[in-house]
N, C-alpha and C positions, 0 to 999 in steps of 0.2 A: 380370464380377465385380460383388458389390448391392455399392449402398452401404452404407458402415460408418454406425454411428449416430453414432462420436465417431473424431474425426482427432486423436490425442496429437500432435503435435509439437516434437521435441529440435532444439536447436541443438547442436553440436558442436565448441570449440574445445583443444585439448590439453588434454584429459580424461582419458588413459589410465587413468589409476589410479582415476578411480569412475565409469567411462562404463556399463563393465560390469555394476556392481549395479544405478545408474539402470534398465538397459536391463531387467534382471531381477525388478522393481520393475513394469513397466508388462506384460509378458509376466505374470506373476502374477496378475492383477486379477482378481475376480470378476466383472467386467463384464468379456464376450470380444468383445461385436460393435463391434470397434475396428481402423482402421489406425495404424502408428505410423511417422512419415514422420521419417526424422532428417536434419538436415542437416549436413555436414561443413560448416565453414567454413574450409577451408584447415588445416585440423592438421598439424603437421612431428612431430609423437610417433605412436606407435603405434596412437592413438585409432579410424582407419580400420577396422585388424586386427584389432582388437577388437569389433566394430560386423559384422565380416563373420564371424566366429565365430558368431553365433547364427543358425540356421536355423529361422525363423519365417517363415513366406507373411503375416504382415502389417508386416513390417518392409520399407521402401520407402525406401532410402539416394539420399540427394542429397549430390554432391559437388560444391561452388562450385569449387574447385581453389584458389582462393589467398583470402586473411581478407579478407571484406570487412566485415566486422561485424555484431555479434550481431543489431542492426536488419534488414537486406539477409535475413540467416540465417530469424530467424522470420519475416519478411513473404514469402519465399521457399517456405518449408514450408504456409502459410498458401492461400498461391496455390494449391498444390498438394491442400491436401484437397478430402477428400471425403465426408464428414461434414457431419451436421445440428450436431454441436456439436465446437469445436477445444480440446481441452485442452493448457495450456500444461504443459511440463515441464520443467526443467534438467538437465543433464548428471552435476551431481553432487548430487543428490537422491535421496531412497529413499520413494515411493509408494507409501503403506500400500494392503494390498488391495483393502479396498472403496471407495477414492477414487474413480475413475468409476463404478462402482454408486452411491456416494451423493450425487453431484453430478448426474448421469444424472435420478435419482429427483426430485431437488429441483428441477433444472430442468422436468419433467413438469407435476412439481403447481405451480408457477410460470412459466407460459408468458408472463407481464410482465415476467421477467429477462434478462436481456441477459446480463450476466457474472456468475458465480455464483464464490465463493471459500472459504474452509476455515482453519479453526488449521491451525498449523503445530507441530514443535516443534523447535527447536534442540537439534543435538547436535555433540558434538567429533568429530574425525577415527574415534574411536574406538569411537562410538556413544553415548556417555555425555551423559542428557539433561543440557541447558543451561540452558533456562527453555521457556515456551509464549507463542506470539506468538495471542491469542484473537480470531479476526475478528469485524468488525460485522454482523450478519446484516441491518437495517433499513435498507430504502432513504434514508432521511431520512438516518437516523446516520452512513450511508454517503457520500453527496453532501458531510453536513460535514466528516466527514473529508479528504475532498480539498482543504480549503482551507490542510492542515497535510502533507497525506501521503498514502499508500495505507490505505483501511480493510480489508484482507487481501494479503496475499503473494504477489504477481505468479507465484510457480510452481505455486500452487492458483488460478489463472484457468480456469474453462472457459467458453467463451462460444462463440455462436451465432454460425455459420459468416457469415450472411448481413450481423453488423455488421463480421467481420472484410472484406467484402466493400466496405463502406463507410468504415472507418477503419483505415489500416495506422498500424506502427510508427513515428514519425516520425524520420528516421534523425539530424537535427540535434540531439535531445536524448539523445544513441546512451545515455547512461550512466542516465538517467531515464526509457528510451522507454518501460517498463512505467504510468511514471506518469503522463506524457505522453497517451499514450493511453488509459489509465481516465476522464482529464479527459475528452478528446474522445469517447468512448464515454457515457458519462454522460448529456451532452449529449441522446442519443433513444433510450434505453433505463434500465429500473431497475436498480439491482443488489440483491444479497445475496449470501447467504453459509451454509454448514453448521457451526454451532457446536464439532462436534466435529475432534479433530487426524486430519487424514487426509495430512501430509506431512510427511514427517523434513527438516528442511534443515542441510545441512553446516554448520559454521561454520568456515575457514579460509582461511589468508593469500592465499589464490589469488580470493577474490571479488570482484567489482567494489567491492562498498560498503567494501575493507578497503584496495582497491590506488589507488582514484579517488574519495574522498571528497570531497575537494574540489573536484574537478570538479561531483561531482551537487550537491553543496549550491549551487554557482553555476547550474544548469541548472535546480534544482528550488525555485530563487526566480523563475526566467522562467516554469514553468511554474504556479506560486501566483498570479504576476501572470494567467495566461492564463483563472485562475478567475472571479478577480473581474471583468475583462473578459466570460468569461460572462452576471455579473448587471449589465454595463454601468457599471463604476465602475474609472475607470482612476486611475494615482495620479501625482504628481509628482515629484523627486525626492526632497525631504524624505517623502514619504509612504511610499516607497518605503524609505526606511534605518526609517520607526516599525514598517512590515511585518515590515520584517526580526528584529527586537526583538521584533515577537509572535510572530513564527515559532518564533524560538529559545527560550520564553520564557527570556527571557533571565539566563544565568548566574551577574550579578554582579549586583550591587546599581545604581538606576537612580535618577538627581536624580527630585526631586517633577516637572517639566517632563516629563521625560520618558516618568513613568507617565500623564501626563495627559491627554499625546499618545498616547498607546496605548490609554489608555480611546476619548480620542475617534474615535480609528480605527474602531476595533471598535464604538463607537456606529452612523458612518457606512456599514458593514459590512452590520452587521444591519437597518440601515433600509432601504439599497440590494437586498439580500436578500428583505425585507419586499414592498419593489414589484414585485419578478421574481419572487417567487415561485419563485427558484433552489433550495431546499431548503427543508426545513422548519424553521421559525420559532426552536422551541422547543429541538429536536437542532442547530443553530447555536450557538445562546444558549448549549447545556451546553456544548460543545466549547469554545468561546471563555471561558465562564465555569471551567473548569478551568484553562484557558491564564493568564488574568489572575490567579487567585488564588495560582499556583503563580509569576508574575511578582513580585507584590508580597508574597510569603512572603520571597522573596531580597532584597529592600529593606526588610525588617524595621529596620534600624539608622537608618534615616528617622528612625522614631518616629511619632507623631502625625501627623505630617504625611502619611506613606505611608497611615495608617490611614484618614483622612478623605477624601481621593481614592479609594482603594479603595468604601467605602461610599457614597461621593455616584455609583458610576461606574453608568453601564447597562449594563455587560456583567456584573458580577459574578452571583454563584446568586443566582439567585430563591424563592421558594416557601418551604417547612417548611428545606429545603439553607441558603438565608441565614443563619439565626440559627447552624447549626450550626460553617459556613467563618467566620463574623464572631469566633467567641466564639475558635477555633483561632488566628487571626490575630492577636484581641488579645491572647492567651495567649502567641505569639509577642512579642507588642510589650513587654507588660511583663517576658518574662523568666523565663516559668512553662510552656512551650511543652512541657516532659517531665512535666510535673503534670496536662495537661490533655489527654488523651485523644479522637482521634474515634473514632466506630463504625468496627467491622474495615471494615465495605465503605468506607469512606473513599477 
C-alpha cells in the first residue's frame, strides 16, 4: 500500500450520535490521497457500530478496548500514521470539503510550517451558525498568542508527521493536551494558519471546555507558566497570582497596586522576550497591549488614578493606536464612553 500524503486522525469516545457525520465529513474531502485511522477509546455506546458501517479501504479502526484517555487515543492514532502530514479531527465535528486540499496546498507553499490551522465556525446541535472563531495566520502573532491561549482550534491542526514524532500529547495536561503541545511544538518549528472557515465545530453540553472547565483553567495556567519558562523567566508566587490577573484580563475592577503590578509584569515579559528573542517584539506588545487596555477599561471607577498608570505603562498601544485607546479610555473616565466612538475595526 503508498503512502497516503495526509493521516486524518479521530479519537473516539461515546460519539454515537455525531461520529457518523464526522466520519462523512472526512470521507467527502476533495483531497482523497488520505488514511483515516480512528481510534475507539473504550466506548460503551454504539459508536464502534457505527464506525464499522462505513466501507471505506482508507478507514483503519483501532480499538484500545477500555478509555484510557483522549491523550493515550491521539498519541496512539499518531504512532500509527503514515502520512507526511497528521490532520487532527474530532468526533463531533463536520469538515468542510476542501479542509485538507487547503491545508495540503498551504502547507506545500510553506515548507517552514510545522502546524498549520483554519477558522472555525460554531454551530448548535442543529447546525445553526454561532459565531466564527478567525485563526492567526502570522507566525509571530501566533507564538504570542500562546502566552494567553491557542491562536487556532486544536481540531484544524494539521501538522507534519515527523514533529508529531518528536512531541506527543502530554497525557498530564489530558484536558489542555492540544495546548500543551502547540507550546512544545512551537518550540522548533513555525506555525500558521488558512484564514478561511474550513470546520464546523459542535457546540454542546458534552465538550470538555463545557463539562471540565475548571480543570483546564488550572492546567492551562501551568501550561502559560511553561511559556515564559521558554523565554527563561520564571515567576514567584506573588508573580504568579499578577499572571493570573493578566490572563483573565481581569473581570472586575482592580486597586491602583494592583494594575501597576500588572503593567510591571508585562514590562518584565516583554523585555525577557526582547532577549530570547521568543517571538516577535512588536506581535507580543499588541497582544499584551489589548490585554492591558481591556484590564484597565474594567477599573474605570479608579478614576484618575487608573488613567495615569495606564498611560505611564509600557505595555499599553503604541504608535498612531495610542492616542486612539487613550482618548476611549478617558472617554470612559469622564463618563462620556457612548458619545465617543472607536473606529469599527476597534
Amino acid at each position: 500500500m503508498s503512502q497516503p500524503v495526509v493521516s486524518v486522525v479521530m479519537p473516539v469516545y461515546n460519539r454515537e450520535r455525531y461520529v457518523g457525520a464526522a466520519i462523512q465529513s472526512i470521507l467527502d474531502q476533495t483531497f482523497t490521497d488520505f488514511e483515516f485511522i480512528i481510534v475507539d477509546d473504550g466506548s460503551s455506546d454504539g459508536s464502534v457500530e457505527v464506525i464499522r458501517s462505513f466501507d471505506d479501504p482508507r478507514i483503519r479502526l483501532i480499538i484500545l478496548g477500555e478509555n484510557r484517555g483522549i491523550g493515550v487515543a491521539r498519541n496512539t492514532g499518531n504512532n500509527a500514521a503514515r502520512g507526511e502530514y497528521i490532520a487532527v479531527m474530532d468526533s463531533d465535528d463536520i469538515a468542510l470539503p476542501q479542509r485538507l486540499e487547503k491545508q495540503v496546498s498551504y502547507m506545500r507553499a510553506r515548507p517552514d510550517v510545522g502546524v498549520c490551522g483554519a477558522s472555525i465556525r460554531y454551530v448548535d446541535e442543529g447546525f445553526k451558525p454561532i459565531g466564527v472563531w478567525r485563526a492567526d495566520v502570522e507566525n509571530g502573532i501566533c507564538r504570542a498568542k500562546l502566552f494567553f491561549g491557542l491562536p487556532f482550534a486544536h481540531p484544524t491542526f494539521m501538522v507534519k508527521s515527523d514533529i508529531y514524532r518528536r512531541v506527543s500529547y502530554p497525557t498530564q495536561f489530558e484536558v489542555v493536551k492540544d495546548y500543551a503541545f502547540l507550546v512544545q511544538a512551537s518550540a522548533s518549528t513555525r506555525l500558521g494558519a488558512v484564514r478561511e472557515v474550513l470546520l464546523l465545530m459542535r457546540e454542546h453540553g458534552g465538550r470538555i471546555s463545557n463539562t471540565q472547565s475548571d480543570r483546564q483553567m488550572e492546567y492551562a495556567m501551568r501550561v502559560r507558566s511553561e511559556v515564559l519558562g521558554n523565554m527563561g523567566l520564571t515567576l514567584d508566587k506573588q508573580g504568579q497570582d499578577i499572571w493570573r490577573k493578566l490572563q483573565l484580563a481581569y473581570p472586575v475592577a482592580l486597586e491602583p497596586q494592583e494594575l501597576q503590578a500588572i503593567s510591571d509584569l508585562g514590562a518584565r515579559i516583554l523585555e525577557a522576550n526582547r532577549q530570547s528573542a521568543y517571538t516577535s517584539q512588536p506581535a507580543l506588545h499588541s497582544v499584551f497591549a489589548r490585554r492591558w487596555w481591556s484590564i484597565c477599561r474594567r477599573s474605570v471607577n479608579l478614576g484618575k488614578p487608573m488613567f495615569d498608570i495606564y498611560r505611564r505603562s509600557p505595555i499599553k498601544w503604541q504608535g498612531p493606536l495610542s492616542t486612539l485607546y487613550e482618548a476611549r479610555l478617558w472617554s470612559l473616565y469622564m463618563g462620556m464612553g457612548r458619545k465617543l466612538r472607536m473606529p469599527q475595526w476597534f
